[in-house]
N, C-alpha and C positions, 0 to 999 in steps of 0.2 A: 713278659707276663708275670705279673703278683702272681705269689702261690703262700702257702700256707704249713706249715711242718706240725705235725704232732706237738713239736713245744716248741717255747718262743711265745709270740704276742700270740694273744687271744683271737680266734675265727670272727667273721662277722656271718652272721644270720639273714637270713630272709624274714620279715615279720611281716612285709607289708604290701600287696599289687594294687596297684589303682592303673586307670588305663591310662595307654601312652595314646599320643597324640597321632592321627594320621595324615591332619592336614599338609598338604607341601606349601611353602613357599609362595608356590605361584598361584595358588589358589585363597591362601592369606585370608584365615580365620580372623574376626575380629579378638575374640578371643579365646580359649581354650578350657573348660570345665569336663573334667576325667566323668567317666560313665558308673554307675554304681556296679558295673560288672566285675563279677569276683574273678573273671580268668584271666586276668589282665596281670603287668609285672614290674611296675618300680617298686623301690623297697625300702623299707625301715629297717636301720639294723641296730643292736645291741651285742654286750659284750656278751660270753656263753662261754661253755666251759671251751677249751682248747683243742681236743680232739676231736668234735664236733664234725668238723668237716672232712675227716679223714687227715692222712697224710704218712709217714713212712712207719709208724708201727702200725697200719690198720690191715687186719685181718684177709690173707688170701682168701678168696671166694671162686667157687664154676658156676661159670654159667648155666641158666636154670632150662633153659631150651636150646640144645648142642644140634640140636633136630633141626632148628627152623628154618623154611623154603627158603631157596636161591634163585627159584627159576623164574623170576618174574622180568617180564617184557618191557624196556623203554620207550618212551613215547616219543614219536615223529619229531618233536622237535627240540626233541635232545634232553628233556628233562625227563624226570621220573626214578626211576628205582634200575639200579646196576647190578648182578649179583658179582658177587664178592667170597672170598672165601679166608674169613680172618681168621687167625689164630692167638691163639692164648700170650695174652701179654699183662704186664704188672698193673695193679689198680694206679691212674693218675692219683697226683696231688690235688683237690681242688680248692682250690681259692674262693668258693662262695658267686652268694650275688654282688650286684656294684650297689657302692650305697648311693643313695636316692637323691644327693644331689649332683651325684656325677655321671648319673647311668644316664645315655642316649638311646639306650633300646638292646636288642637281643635277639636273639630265637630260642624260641620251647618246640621241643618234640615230646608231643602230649599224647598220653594213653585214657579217653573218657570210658562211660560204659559200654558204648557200643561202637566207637572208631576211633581214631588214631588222626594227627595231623602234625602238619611240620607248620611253624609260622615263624616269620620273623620281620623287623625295620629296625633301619637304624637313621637317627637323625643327625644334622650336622651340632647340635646341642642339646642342652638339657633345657625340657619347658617348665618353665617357674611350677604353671598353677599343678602341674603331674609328681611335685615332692608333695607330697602326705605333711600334714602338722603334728608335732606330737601333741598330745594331751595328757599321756600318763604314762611314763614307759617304766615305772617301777611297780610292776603288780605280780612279782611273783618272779623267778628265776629268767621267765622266758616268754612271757606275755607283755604286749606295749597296746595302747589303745591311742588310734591318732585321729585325726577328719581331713576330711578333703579340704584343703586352702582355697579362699575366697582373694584373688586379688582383684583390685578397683584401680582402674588408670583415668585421671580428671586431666587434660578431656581424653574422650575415648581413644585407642590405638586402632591405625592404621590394615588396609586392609592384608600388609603384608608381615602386620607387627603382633605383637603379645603382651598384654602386663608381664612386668616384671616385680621383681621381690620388693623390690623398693617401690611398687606402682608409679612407674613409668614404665612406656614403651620401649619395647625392644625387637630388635629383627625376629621375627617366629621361625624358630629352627627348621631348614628346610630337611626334607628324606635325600637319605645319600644309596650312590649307586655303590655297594661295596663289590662289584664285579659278582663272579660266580661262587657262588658256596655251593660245599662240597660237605654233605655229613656221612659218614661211615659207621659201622660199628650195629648196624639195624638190623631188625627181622631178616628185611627182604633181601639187604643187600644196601649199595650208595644210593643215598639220594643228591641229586642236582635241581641247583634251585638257580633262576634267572631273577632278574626284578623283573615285576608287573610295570607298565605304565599307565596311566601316570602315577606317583608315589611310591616307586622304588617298594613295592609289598613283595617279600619274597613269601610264596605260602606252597603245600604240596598236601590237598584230602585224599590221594589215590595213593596210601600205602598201607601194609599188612597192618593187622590190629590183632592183639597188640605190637604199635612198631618197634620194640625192642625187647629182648630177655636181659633176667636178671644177673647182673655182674656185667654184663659184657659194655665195651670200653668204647665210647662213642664219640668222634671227633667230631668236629665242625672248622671248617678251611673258608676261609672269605679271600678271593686270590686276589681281590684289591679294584682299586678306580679311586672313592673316597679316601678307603685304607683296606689294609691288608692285616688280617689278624687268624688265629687258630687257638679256638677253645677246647674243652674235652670235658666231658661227664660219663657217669658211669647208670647201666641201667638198673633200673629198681623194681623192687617183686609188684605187680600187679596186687591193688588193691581188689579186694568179692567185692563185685557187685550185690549188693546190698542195701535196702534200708537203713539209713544214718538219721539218729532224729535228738537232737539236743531239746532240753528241755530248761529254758533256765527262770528263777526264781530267786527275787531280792535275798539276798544275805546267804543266801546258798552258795555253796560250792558246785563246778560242772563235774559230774567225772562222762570220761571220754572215752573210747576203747576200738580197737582195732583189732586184725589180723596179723601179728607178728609174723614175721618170718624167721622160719627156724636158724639155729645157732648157726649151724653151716653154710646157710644161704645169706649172713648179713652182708650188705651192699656198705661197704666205705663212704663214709660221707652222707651217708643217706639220711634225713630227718622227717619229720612228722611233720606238718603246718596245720593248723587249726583256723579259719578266719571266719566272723561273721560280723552281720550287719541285722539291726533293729529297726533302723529310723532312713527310711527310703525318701522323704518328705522335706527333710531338715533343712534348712540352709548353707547346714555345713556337717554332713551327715559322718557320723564316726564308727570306726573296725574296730575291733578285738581281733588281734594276731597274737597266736603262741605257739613258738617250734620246737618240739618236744622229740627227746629220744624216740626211735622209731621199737619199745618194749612192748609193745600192747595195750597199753592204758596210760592213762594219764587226771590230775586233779586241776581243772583250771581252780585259780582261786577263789573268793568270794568276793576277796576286794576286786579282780577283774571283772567279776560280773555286774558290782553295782557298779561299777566305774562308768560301762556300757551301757548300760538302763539306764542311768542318771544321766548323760549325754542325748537324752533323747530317744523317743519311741514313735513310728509311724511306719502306715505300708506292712507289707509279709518280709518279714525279716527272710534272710538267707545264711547261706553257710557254705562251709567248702572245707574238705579235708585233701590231703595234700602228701603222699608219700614223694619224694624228690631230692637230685642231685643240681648243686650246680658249680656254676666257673666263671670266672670272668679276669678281665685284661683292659689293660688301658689302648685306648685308639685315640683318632684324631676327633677332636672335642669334647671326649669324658671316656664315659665307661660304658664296654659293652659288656653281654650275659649270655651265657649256653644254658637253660634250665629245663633237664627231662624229670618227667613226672607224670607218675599215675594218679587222677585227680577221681573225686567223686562229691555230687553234690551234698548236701544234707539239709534236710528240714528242720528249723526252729519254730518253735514253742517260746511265749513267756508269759507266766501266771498270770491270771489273771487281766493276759491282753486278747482281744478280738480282730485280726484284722479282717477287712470287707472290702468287698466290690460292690455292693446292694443290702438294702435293709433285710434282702433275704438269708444274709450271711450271719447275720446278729443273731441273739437272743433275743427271747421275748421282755419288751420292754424296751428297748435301745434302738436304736436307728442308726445309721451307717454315715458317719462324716466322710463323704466321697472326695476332700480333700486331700486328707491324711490319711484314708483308706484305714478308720477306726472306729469301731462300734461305740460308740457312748450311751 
């Protein structure tokens, strides 16, 4: 497994999720275009300071709920939640997310506002159109702005194939069975994942919320079929539930702000993710991602924000804040990902734009281009 040390080469970041692919193999997309959904996980990475990810000088920490239930019931057919009764062990190393043209997929154990879920796939490869393009990755210490990749294959590809980078056809990565995974380290106790059929979907909505306290050390075991592999991340403070509303405006700076967690509770490794989206309509619609200290606040720049408005405006922008840990390891066809995290959405604003569903959404005067879902 890659790991990562305090010093030495520079961490690699998470800036960026676009969705992974679900199609199998045998069901054989003609071709694959990622969804504008922010909860999604391949990634852009950039260089960032060093200790970023945690590693052997970062900070003992206790876990923030020593309290949380055990007693919960496993379901009939063997999946579900095991109680467990772990004890105090050192923060992992983590090694980050896999960069985006090597990642085949992962699993997130995610904490929203109101539930919790375990999800995960992994593919036999990486799909071209699911790497992100950069567009701008120098906007500031820790912000990259990319779009989604448009590949074209002349003549079309197959019902079992994918454009590739070069636009030609390629085999389209089918979903692998990685055996049973095993993650530890939770609220409730183990959880046991099987694959769904068809598509190898490992997913579990029936666990405690929030599924994990903060500090405490959480494995993930794949005991193998495609491959065998075992990640680790550590858990992170629950972001308030809360109103988060970005307002952004040409030549302005964003400032950002959050709920720090106190000195004695910081989670190694743990970083901030910023990401939003403007232009739902685009051809090739493009993010702003920036992963920032997890201090409380933060300055997106001003050059990252016209970067994003200049690439384009359409539709109700979105957003997503992002407290999280991750890890990741080489397997058989690329890279896989452990990434837990407390997400919450956020509402964007930008000066002087209108987005609409109906001319009843405009102003007086303007009418609603139901195209691009914008008042003119």
């Amino acid at each position: 497994m890659t790991r990562r040390s305090s010093t030495g080469a520079p961490c690699w970041i998470l800036l960026l999720t676009v969705s992974c692919a679900t199609n199998d193999a045998a069901t054989g997309p003609v071709d694959v275009t990622p969804t504008d959904d922010l909860a999604s996980s391949d990634t852009v990475v950039a260089d960032v300071p060093e200790d970023t990810w945690g590693g052997d000088d970062a900070p003992p920490i206790a876990p923030e709920d020593a309290d949380a239930p055990t007693d919960v019931s496993v379901e009939e057919d063997g999946e579900g939640i095991t109680p467990t009764d772990d004890t105090a062990t050192p923060a992992p190393d983590l090694a980050g997310p896999c960069a985006p043209d090597r990642r085949i997929g992962g699993f997130t154990v995610e904490a929203q506002d109101e539930y919790s879920l375990v999800d995960g796939k992994v593919l036999a490869g990486v799909v071209p159109v699911s790497i992100p393009e950069p567009v701008l990755l120098d906007l500031g210490p820790s912000c990259a702005l990319t779009k989604r990749r448009i590949l074209y294959c002349d003549p079309g590809c197959g019902p079992s194939e994918t454009c590739g980078l070069d636009e030609t056809c390629i085999a389209y990565p089918s979903s692998q069975d990685v055996g049973t995974v095993t993650i530890t380290g939770l609220a409730g106790g183990t959880v046991t994942l099987t694959p769904k059929k068809p598509g190898n979907n490992y997913f579990d909505t029936d666990v405690p919320h929030p599924v994990f306290a903060a500090g405490s050390t959480i494995t993930m075991s794949a005991a193998g079929g495609a491959a065998a592999f075992e990640l680790h991340a550590i858990g992170v403070r629950d972001l308030p539930i809360a109103p988060i509303q970005w307002n952004l405006a040409a030549g302005e700076p964003l400032s950002v702000t959050w709920e720090a967690p106190p000195t004695e509770a910081v989670v190694p490794g743990a970083v901030i993710e910023v990401r939003m989206s403007v232009d739902q309509h685009g051809s090739s619609p493009a993010t702003l991602t920036c992963v920032l200290d997890d201090t409380g606040s933060a300055e997106i720049p001003a050059v990252a924000v016209d970067a994003l408005l200049a690439a384009g405006i359409s539709g109700f922008p979105n957003g997503r804040l992002r407290r999280m840990t991750a890890d990741h390891t080489d397997a058989v066809g690329g890279c896989v990902e452990l990434v837990v995290t407390s997400t919450r959405e956020a509402l964007v604003r930008v000066e002087g734009v209108t987005p609409c569903k109906s001319k009843a959404d405009c102003p007086s005067g303007q009418t609603c281009d139901t195209v691009i879902e914008l008042c003119k």
